[in-house]
DOLUM-816409 format. One record per residue (C-alpha): x, y negated, z; residue number from 1; residue in three letters. Coordinates in steps of 0.1 Angstrom, whole numbers. Layout:
N
atom x:X | y:Y | z:Z | num:NUM | residu:ALA
...
//
This chain:
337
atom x:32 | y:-214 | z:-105 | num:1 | residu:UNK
atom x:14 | y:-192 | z:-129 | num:2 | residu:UNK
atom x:-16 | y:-169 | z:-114 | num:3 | residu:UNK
atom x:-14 | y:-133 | z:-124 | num:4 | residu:UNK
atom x:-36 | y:-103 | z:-110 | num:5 | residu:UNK
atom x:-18 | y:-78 | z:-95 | num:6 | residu:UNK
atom x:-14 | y:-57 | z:-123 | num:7 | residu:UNK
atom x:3 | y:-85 | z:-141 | num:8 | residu:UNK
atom x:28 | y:-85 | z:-103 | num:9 | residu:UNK
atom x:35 | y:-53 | z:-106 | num:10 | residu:UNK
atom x:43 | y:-54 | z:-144 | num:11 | residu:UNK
atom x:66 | y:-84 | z:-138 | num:12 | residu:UNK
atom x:80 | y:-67 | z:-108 | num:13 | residu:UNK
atom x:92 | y:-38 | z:-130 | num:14 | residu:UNK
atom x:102 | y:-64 | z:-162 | num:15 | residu:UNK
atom x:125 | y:-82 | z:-136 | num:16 | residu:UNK
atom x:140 | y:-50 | z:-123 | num:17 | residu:UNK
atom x:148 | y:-40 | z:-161 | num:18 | residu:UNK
atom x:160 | y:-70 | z:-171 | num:19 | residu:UNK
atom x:187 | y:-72 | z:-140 | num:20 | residu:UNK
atom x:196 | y:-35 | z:-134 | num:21 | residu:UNK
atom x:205 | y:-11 | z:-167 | num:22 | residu:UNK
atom x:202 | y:18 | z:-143 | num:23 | residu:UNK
atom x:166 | y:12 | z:-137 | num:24 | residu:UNK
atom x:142 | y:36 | z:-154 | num:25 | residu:UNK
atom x:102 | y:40 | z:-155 | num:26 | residu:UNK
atom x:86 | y:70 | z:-162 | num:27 | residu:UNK
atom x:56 | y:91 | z:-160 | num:28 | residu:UNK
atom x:20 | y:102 | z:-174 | num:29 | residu:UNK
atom x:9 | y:80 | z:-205 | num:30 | residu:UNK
atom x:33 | y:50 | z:-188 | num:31 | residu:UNK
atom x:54 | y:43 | z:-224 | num:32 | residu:UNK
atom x:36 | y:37 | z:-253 | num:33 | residu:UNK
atom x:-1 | y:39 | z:-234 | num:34 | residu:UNK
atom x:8 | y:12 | z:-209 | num:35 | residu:UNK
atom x:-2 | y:32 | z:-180 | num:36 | residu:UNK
atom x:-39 | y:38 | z:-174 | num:37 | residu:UNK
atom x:-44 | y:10 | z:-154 | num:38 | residu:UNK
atom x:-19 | y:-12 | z:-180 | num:39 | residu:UNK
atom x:6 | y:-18 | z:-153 | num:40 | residu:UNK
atom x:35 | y:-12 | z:-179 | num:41 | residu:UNK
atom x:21 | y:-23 | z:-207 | num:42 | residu:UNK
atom x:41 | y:-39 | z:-234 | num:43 | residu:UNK
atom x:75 | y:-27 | z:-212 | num:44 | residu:UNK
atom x:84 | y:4 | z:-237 | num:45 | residu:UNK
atom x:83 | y:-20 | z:-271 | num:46 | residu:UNK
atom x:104 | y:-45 | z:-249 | num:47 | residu:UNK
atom x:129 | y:-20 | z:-235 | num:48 | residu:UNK
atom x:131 | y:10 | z:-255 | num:49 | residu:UNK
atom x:118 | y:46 | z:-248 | num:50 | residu:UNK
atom x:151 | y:53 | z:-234 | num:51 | residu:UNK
atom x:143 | y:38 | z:-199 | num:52 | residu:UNK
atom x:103 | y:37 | z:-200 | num:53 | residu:UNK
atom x:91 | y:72 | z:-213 | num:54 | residu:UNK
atom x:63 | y:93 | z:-206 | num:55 | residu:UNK
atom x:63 | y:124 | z:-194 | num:56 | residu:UNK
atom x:47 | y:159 | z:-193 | num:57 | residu:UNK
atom x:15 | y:165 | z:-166 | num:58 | residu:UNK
atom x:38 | y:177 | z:-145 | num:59 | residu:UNK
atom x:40 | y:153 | z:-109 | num:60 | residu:UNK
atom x:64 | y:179 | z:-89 | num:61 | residu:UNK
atom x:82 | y:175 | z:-123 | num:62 | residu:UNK
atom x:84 | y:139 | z:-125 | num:63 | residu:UNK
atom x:92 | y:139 | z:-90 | num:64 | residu:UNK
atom x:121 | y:160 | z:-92 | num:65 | residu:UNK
atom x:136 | y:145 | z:-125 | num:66 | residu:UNK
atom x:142 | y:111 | z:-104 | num:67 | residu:UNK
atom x:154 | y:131 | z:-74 | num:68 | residu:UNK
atom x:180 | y:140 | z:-99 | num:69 | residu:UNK
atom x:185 | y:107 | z:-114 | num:70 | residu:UNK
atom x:187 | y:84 | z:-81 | num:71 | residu:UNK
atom x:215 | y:112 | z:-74 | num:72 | residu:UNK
atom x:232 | y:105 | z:-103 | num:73 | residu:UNK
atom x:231 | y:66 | z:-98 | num:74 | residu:UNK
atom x:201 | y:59 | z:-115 | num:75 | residu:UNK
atom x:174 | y:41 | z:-95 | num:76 | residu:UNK
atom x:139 | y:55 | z:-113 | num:77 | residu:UNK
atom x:108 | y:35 | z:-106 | num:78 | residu:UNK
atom x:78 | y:63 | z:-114 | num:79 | residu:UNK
atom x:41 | y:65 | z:-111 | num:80 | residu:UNK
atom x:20 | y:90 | z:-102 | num:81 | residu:UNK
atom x:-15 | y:83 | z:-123 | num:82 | residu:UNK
atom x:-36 | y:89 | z:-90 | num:83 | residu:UNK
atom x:-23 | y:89 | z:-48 | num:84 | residu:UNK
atom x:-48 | y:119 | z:-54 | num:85 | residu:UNK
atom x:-23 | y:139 | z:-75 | num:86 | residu:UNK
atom x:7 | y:138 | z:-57 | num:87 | residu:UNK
atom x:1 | y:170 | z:-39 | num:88 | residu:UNK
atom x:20 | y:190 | z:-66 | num:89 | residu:UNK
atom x:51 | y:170 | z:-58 | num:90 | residu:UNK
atom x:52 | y:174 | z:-16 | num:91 | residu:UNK
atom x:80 | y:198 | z:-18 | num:92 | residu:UNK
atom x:104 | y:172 | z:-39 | num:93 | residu:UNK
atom x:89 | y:140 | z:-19 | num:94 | residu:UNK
atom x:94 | y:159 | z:15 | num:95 | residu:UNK
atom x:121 | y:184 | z:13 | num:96 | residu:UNK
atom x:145 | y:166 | z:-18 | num:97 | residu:UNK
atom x:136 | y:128 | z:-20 | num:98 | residu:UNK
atom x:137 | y:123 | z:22 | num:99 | residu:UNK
atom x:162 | y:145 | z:29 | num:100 | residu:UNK
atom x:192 | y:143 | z:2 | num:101 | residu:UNK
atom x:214 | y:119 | z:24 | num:102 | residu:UNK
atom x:210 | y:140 | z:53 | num:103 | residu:UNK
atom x:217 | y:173 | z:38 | num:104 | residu:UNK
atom x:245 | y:160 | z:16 | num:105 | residu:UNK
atom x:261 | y:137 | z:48 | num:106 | residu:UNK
atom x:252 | y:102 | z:30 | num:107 | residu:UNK
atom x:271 | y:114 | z:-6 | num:108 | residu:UNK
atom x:241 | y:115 | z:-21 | num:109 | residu:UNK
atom x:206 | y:90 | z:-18 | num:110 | residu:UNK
atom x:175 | y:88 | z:-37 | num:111 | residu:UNK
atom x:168 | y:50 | z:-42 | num:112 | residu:UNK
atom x:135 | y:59 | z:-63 | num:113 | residu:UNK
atom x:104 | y:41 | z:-61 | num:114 | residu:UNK
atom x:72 | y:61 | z:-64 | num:115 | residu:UNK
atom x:44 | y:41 | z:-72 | num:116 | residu:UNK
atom x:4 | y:53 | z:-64 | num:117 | residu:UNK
atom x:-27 | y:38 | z:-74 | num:118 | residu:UNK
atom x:-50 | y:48 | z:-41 | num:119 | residu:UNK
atom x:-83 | y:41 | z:-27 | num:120 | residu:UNK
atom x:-118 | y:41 | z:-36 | num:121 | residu:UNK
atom x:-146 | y:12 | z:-45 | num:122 | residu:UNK
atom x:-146 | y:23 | z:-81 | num:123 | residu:UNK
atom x:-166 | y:53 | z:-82 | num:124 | residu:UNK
atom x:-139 | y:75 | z:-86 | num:125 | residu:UNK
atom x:-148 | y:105 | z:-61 | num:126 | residu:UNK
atom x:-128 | y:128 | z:-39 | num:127 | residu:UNK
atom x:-103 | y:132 | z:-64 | num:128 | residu:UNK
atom x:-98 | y:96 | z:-74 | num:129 | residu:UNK
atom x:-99 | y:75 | z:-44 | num:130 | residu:UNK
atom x:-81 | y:94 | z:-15 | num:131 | residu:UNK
atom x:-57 | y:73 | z:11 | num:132 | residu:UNK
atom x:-32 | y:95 | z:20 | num:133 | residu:UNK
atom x:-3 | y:72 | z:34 | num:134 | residu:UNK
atom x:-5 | y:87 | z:66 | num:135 | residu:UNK
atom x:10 | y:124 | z:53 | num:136 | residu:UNK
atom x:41 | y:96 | z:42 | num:137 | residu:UNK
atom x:43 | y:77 | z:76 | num:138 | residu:UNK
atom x:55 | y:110 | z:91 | num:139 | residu:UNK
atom x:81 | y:122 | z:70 | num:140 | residu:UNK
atom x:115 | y:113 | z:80 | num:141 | residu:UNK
atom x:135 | y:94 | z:57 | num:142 | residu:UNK
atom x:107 | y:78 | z:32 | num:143 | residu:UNK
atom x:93 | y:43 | z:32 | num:144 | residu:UNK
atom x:60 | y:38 | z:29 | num:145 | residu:UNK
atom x:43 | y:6 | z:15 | num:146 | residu:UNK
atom x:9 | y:-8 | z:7 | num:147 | residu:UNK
atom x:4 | y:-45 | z:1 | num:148 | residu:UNK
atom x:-25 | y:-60 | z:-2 | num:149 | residu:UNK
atom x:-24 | y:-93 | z:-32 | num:150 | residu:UNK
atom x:-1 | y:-97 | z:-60 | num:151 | residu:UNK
atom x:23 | y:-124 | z:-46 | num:152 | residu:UNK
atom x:32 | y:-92 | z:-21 | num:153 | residu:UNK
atom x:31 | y:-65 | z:-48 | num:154 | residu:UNK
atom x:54 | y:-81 | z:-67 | num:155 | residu:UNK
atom x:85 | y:-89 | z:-35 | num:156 | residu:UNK
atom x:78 | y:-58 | z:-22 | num:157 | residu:UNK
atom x:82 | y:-36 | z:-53 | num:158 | residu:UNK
atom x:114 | y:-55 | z:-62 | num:159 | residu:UNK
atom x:125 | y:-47 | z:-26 | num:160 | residu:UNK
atom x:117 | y:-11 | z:-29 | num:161 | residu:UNK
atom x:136 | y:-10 | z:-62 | num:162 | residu:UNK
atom x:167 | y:-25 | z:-50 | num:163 | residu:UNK
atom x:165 | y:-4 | z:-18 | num:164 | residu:UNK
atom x:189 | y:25 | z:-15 | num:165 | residu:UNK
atom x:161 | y:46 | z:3 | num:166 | residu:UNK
atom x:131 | y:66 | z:-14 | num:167 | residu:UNK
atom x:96 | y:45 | z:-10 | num:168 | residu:UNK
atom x:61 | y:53 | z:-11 | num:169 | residu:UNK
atom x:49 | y:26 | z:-28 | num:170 | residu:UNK
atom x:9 | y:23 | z:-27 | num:171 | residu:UNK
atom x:-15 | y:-1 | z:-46 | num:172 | residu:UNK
atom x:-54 | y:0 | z:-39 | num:173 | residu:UNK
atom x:-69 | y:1 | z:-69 | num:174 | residu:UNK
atom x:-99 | y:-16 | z:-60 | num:175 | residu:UNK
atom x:-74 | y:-53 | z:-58 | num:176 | residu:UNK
atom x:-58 | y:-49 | z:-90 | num:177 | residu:UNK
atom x:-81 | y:-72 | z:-106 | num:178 | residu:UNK
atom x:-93 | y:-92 | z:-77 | num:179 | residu:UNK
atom x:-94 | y:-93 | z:-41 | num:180 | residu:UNK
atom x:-128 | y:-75 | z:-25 | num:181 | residu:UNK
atom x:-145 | y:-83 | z:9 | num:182 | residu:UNK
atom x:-165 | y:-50 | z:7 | num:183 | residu:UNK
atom x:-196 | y:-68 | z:-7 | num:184 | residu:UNK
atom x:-200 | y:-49 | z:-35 | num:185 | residu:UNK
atom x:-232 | y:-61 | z:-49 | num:186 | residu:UNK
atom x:-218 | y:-93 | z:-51 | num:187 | residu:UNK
atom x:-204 | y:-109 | z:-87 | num:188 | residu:UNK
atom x:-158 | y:-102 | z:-83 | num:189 | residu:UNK
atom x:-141 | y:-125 | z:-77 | num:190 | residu:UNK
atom x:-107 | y:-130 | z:-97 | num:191 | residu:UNK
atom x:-73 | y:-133 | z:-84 | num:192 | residu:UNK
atom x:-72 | y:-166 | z:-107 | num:193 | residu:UNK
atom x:-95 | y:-184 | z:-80 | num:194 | residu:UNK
atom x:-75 | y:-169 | z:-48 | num:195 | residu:UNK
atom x:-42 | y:-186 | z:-31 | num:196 | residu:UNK
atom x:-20 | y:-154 | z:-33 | num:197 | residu:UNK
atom x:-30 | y:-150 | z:-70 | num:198 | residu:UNK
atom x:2 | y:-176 | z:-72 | num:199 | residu:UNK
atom x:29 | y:-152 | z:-83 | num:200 | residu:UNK
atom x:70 | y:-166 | z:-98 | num:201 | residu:UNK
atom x:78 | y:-157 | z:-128 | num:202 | residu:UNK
atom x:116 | y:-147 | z:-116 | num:203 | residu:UNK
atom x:133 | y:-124 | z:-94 | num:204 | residu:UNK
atom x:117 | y:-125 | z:-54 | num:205 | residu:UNK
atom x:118 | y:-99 | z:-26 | num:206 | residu:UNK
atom x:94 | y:-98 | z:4 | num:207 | residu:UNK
atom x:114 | y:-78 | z:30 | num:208 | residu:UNK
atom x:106 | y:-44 | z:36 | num:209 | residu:UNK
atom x:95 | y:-41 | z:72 | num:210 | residu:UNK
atom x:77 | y:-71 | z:73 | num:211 | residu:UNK
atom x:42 | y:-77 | z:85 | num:212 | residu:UNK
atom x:24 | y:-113 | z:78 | num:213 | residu:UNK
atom x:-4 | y:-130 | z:96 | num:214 | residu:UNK
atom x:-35 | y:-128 | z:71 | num:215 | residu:UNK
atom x:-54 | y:-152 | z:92 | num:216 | residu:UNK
atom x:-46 | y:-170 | z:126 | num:217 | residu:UNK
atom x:-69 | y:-164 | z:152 | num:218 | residu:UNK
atom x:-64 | y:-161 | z:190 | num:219 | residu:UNK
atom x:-99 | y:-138 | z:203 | num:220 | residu:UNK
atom x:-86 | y:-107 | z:194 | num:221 | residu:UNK
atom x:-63 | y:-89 | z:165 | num:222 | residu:UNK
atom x:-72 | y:-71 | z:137 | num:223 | residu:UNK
atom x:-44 | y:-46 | z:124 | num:224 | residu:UNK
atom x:-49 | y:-33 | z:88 | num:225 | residu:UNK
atom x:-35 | y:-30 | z:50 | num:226 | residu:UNK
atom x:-48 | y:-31 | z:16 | num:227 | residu:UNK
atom x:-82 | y:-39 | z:5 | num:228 | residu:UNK
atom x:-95 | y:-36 | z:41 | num:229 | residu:UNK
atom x:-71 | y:-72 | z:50 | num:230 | residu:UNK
atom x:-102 | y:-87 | z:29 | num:231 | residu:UNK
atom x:-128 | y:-65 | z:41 | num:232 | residu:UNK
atom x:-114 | y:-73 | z:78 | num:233 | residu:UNK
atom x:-118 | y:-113 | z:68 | num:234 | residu:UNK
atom x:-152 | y:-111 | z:62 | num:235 | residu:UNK
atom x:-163 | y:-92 | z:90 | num:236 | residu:UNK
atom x:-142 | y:-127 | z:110 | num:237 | residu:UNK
atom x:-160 | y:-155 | z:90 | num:238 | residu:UNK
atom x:-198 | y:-135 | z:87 | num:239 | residu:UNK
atom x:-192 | y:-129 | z:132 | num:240 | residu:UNK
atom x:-179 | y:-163 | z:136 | num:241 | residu:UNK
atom x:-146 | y:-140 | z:160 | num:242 | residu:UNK
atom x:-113 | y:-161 | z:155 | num:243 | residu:UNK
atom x:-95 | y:-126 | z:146 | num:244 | residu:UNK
atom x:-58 | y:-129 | z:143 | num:245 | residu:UNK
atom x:-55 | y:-104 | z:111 | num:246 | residu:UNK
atom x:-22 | y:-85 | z:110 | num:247 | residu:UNK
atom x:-15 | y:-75 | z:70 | num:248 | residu:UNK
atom x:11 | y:-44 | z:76 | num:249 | residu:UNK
atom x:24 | y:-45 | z:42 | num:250 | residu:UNK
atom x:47 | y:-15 | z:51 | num:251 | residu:UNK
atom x:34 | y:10 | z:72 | num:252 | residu:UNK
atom x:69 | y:25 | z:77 | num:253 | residu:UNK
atom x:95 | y:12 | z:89 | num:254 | residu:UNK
atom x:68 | y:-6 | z:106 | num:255 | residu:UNK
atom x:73 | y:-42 | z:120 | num:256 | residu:UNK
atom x:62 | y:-34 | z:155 | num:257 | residu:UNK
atom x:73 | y:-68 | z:168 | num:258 | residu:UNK
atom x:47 | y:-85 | z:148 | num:259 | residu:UNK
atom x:20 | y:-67 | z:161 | num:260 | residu:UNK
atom x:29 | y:-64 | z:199 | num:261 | residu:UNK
atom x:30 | y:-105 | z:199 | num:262 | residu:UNK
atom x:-5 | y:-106 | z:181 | num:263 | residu:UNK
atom x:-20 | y:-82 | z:207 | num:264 | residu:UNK
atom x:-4 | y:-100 | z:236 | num:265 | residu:UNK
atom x:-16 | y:-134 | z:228 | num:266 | residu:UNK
atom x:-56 | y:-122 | z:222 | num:267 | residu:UNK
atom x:-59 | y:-92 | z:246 | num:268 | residu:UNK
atom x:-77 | y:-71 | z:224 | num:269 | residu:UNK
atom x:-71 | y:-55 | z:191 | num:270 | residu:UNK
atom x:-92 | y:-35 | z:161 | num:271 | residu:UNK
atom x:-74 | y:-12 | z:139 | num:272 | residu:UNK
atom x:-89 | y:-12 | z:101 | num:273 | residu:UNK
atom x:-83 | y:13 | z:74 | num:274 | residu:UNK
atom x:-102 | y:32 | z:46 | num:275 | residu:UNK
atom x:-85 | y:66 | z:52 | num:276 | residu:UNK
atom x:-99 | y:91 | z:67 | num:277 | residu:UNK
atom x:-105 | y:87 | z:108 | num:278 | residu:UNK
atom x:-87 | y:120 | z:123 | num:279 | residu:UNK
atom x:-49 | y:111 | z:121 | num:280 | residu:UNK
atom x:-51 | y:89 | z:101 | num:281 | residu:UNK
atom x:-24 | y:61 | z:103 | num:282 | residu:UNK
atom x:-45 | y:41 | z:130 | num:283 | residu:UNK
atom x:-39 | y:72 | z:155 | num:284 | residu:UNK
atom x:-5 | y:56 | z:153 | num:285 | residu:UNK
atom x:-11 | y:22 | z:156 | num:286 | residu:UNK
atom x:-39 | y:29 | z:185 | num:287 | residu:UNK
atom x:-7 | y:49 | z:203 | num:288 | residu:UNK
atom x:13 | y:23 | z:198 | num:289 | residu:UNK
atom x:-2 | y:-6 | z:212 | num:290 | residu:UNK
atom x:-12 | y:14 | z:240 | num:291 | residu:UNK
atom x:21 | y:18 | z:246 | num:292 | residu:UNK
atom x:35 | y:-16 | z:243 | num:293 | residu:UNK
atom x:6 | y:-37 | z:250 | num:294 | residu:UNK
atom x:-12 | y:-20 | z:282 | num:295 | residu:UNK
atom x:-15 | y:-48 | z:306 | num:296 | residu:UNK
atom x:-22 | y:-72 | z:281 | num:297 | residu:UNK
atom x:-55 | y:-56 | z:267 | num:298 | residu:UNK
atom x:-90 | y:-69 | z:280 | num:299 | residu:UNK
atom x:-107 | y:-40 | z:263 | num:300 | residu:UNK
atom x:-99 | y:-5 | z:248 | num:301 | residu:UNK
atom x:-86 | y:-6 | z:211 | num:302 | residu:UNK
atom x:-114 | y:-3 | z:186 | num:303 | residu:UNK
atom x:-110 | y:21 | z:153 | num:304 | residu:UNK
atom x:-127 | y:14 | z:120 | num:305 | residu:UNK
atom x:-119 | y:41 | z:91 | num:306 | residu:UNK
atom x:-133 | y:62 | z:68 | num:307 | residu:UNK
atom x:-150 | y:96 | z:80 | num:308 | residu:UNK
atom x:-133 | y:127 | z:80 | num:309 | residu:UNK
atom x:-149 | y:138 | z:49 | num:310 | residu:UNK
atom x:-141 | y:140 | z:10 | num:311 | residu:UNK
atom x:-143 | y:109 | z:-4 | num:312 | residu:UNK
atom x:-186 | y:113 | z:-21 | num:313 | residu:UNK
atom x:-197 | y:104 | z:-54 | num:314 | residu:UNK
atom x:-227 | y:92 | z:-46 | num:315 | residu:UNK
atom x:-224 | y:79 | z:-13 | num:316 | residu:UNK
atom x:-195 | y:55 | z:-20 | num:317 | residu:UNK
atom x:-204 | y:26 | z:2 | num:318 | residu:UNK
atom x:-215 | y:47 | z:32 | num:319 | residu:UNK
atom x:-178 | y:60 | z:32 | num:320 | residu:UNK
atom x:-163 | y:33 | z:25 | num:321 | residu:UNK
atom x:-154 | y:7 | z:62 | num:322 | residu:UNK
atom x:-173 | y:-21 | z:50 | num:323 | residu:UNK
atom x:-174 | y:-53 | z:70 | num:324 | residu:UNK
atom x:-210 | y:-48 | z:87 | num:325 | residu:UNK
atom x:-191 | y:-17 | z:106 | num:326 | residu:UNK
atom x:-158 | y:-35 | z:113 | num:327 | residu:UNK
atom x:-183 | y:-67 | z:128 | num:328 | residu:UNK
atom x:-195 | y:-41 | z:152 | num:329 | residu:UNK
atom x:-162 | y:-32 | z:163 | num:330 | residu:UNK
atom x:-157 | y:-66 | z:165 | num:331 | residu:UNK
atom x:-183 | y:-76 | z:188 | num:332 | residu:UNK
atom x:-177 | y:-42 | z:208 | num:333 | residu:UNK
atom x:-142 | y:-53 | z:215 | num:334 | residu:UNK
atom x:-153 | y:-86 | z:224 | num:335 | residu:UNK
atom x:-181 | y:-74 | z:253 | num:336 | residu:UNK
atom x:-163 | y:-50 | z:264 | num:337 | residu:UNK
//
């Protein structure tokens, strides 16, 4: 099985999808003839024409809209917005278009477009390149929202978000494109090439929508999380010597609550982990919700690692950023308590 990085998953993702479906289309800022700024698409214009990957004007409400109209029309448009950090300009089409079209039009009309966001920090990018802002997705009605965390993922679930008839959120931290990262960032990076999930097909694969996996087995307590933080969580396991049962989310919504509740059941105490910021952010929601379904089973009160609840600094990158000396702590808290 040949190893790719996940920018390689991605582009194969979107190669596959062209290849299969005429009515797929990429498009966006400097994604044709550029390659994307981060070279996701590279190489798929010459291959496919600059009929169905074309760039487009600075314009993300624009961009947004334009495949509102297309998945309307039949057309199932796969687009990019450079940075998660931009999309602001687009709300109104995400929220009040993209989400609700099948409602408002009684199921004649759907937007099966795929929106795709480089997020995240751990590259220096500052408050306007490095923001996390899945949770503002998670609570809108009628959009999916997905993050995964290695390229074997990437790859099934940005098939699966093509081929599904609903619009998705689809989010990729930037800091694993080239490599997974445990936090340590003074140490040498490591590439996908010498990691498991670094194992990609070639050919056409989904990984369901809705499905969460177990990172790594462990039975003292569970760690919920996503993205780069499934890595950052690891560490924080092996450096503590905790068995943590890691939870990888993979989509935040539709969210598989089933995998969770068992996790939480079997350990008795759980850590939420994400690099967003802390006031409601998406592990207010995953806190609520094992409250709710896990009560009687926890030995200890859930335990929140996150960002803090201000812009994302320049020059204070790895005192914002949950690395795993603060998730151990959480750790060990959980585990006295």
């Amino acid at each position: 099985m040949p190893q790719m990085t996940m920018i390689q998953a991605l582009r194969s993702a979107m190669d596959v999808m062209l290849d299969r479906d005429p009515d797929v289309v990429i498009f966006g800022e400097d994604v044709g003839y550029f390659g994307g700024v981060f070279r996701c698409t590279e190489g798929l214009q010459a291959k496919y024409g600059a009929s169905r990957v074309f760039d487009t004007p600075i314009s993300e409400g624009g961009i947004v809209g334009v495949a509102v109209g297309m998945g309307a029309y039949g057309l199932r448009p796969v687009v990019e917005i450079q940075f998660a950090d931009y999309f602001y300009p687009a709300s109104d089409q995400i929220v009040s278009e993209a989400a609700r079209v099948r409602y408002r039009s009684v199921g004649d009309f759907s937007a099966p477009i795929t929106i795709r966001m480089p997020c995240g920090g751990g590259i220096y990018g500052g408050q306007t390149h490095s923001q996390s802002p899945e949770a503002l997705f998670t609570h809108v009605c009628g959009v999916r929202t997905v993050l995964p965390s290695n390229p074997y993922d990437a790859k099934g679930l940005l098939i699966a978000s093509i081929e599904c008839d609903d619009p998705v959120i689809f989010f990729e931290p930037k800091r694993l494109y080239n490599g997974p990262f445990d936090g340590h960032h003074e140490r040498p990076v490591v590439p996908w090439s010498k990691h498991p999930l670094g194992e990609v097909p070639e050919g056409h694969y989904t990984v369901p929508l809705e499905s969460a996996r177990v990172f790594r087995p462990g039975s003292e307590l569970t760690v919920l999380s996503y993205g780069t933080m499934v890595f950052v969580s690891e560490a924080a396991a092996n450096e503590t010597g905790i068995d943590a049962e890691i939870i990888d989310l993979r989509s935040l919504w539709p969210l598989d609550l089933p995998a969770i509740v068992d996790s939480v059941k079997k350990t008795g105490r759980c850590v939420v982990v994400h690099e967003a910021t802390r006031t409601s952010g998406f592990g207010a929601e995953l806190v609520s919700l094992v409250q709710e379904h896990c009560f009687y089973h926890l030995e200890a009160p859930v335990e929140r690692v996150t960002g803090w609840d201000t812009p994302y600094p320049h020059a204070l990158e790895w005192s914002y950023f949950p690395g795993p000396d603060r998730v151990a702590t959480a750790y060990r808290r959980a585990m006295e308590a």
